[in-house]
Short mmCIF file of the C-alpha atoms (twelve columns), coordinates in Angstrom:
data_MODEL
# 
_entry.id   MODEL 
# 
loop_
_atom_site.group_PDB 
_atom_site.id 
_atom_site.type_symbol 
_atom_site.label_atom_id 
_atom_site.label_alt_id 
_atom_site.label_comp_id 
_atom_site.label_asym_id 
_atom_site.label_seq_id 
_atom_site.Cartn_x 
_atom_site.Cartn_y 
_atom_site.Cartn_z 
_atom_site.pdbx_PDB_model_num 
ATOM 1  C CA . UNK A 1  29.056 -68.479 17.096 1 
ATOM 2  C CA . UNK A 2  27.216 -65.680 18.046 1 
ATOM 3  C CA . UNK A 3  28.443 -61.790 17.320 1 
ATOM 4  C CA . UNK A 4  28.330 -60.715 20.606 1 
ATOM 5  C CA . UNK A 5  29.844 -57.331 21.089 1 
ATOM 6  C CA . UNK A 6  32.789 -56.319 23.427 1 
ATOM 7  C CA . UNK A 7  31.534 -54.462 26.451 1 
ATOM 8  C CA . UNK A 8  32.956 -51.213 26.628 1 
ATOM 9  C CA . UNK A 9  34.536 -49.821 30.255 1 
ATOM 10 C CA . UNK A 10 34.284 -46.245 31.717 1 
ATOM 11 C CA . UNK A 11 37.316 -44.528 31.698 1 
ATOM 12 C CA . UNK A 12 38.104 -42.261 34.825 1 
ATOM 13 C CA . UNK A 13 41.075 -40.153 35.862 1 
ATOM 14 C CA . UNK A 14 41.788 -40.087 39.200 1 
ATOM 15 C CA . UNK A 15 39.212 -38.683 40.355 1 
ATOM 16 C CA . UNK A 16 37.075 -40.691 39.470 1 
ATOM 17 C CA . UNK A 17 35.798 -38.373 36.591 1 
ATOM 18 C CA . UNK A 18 34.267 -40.013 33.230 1 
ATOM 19 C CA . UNK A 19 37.044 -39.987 30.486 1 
ATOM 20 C CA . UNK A 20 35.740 -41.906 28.073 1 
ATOM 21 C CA . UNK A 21 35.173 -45.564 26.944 1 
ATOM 22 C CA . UNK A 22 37.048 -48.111 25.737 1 
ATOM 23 C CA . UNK A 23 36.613 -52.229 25.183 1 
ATOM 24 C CA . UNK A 24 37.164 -53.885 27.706 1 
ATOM 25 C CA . UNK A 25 40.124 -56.201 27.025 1 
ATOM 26 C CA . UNK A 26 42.188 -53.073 25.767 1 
ATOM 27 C CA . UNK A 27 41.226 -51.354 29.161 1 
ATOM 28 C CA . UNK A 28 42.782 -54.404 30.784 1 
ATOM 29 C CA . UNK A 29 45.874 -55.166 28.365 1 
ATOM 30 C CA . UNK A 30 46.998 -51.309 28.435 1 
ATOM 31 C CA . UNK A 31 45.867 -51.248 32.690 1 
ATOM 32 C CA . UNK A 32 44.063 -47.915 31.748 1 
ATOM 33 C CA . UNK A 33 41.961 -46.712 34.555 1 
ATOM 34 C CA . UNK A 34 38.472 -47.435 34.219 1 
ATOM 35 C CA . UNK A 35 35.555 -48.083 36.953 1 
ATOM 36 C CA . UNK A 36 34.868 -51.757 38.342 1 
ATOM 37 C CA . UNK A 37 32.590 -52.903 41.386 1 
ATOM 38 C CA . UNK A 38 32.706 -55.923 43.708 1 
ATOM 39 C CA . UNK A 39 29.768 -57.527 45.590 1 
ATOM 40 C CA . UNK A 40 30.117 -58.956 48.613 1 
ATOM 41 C CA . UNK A 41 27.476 -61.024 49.907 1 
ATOM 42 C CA . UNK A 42 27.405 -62.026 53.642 1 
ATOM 43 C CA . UNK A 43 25.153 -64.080 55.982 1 
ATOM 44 C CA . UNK A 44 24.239 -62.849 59.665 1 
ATOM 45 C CA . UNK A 45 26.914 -64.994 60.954 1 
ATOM 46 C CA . UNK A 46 29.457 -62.725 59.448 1 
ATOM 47 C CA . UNK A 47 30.276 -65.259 56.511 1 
ATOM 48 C CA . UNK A 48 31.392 -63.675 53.489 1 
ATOM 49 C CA . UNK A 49 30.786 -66.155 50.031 1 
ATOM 50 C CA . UNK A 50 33.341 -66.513 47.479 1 
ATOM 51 C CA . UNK A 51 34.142 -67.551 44.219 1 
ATOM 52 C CA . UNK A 52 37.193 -69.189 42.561 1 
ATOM 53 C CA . UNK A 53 37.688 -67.391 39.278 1 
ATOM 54 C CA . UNK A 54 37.885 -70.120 36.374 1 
ATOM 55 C CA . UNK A 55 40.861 -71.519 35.390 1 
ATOM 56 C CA . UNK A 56 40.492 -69.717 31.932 1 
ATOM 57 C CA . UNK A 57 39.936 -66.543 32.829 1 
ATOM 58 C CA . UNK A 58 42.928 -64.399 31.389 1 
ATOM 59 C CA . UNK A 59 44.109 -62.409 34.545 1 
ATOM 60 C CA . UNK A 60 44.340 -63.558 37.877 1 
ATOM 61 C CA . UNK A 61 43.026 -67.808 37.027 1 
ATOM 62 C CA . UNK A 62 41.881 -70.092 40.197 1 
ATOM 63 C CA . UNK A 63 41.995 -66.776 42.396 1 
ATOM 64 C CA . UNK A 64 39.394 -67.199 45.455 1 
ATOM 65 C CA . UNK A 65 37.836 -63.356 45.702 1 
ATOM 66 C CA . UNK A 66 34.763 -61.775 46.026 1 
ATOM 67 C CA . UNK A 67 31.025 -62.388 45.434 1 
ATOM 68 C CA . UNK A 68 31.316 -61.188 41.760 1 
ATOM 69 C CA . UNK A 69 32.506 -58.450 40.459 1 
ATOM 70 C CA . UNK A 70 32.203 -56.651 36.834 1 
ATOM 71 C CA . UNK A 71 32.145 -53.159 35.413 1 
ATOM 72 C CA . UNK A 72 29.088 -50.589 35.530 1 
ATOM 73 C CA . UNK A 73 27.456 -49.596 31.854 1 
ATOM 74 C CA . UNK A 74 27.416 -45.861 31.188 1 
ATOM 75 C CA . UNK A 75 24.871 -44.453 32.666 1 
ATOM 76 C CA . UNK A 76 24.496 -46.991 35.363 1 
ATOM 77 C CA . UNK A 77 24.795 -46.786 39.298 1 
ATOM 78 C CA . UNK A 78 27.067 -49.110 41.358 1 
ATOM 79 C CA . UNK A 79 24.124 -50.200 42.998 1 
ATOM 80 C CA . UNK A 80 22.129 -51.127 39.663 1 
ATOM 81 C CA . UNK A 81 25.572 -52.869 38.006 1 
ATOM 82 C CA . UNK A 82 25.962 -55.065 41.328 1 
ATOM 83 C CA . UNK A 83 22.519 -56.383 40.503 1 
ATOM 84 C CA . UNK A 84 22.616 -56.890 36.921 1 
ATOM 85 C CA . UNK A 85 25.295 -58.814 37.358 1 
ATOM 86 C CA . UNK A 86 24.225 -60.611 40.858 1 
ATOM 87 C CA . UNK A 87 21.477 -61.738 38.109 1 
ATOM 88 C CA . UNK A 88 23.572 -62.918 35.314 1 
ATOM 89 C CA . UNK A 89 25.730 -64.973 37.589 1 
# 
C-alpha cells in the first residue's frame, strides 16, 4: 500500500472567492463549499457520453452522470483540471 496523500479541495464562499483548503473527504462529510467541475463530452450528433459511477464510490453509487468530473488543484484553471483529469480517466 502506497502513501498516497489526500487531495485537498478549494474552499469558496459564495461567491465563489478562495477560502481556503481542506481534504477532500472532510469537504464532502461536513458539505462545506468548495469548487468542482464536470466535463461533458459530446459527438456532432448531439450525443452526450456518460458514466455510471462505481458501485463503491461513497456518495451517490451506480449514478449515470456526466463525462467525469473532479475538483481543480490550487492554482489551476477549469479548463486545465477538465484535462488532467480527461487524462487520468
Amino acid at each position: 500500500m502506497g502513501n498516497k496523500k489526500e487531495e485537498n479541495v478549494i474552499l469558496v464562499n459564495q461567491l465563489d472567492e478562495e477560502i481556503g483548503l481542506m481534504p477532500k473527504m472532510e469537504a464532502h462529510e461536513k458539505a462545506v463549499l468548495h469548487r468542482a467541475f464536470s466535463v461533458f463530452i459530446m459527438n456532432k450528433n448531439g450525443e452526450t457520453m456518460l458514466q455510471q459511477r462505481a458501485q463503491h464510490k461513497y456518495h451517490s453509487p451506480l449514478l449515470w452522470t456526466n463525462t467525469c468530473c473532479s475538483h481543480q488543484r490550487q492554482g489551476e484553471t477549469s479548463l486545465e483540471a477538465g484535462r488532467r483529469r480527461l487524462q487520468e480517466e
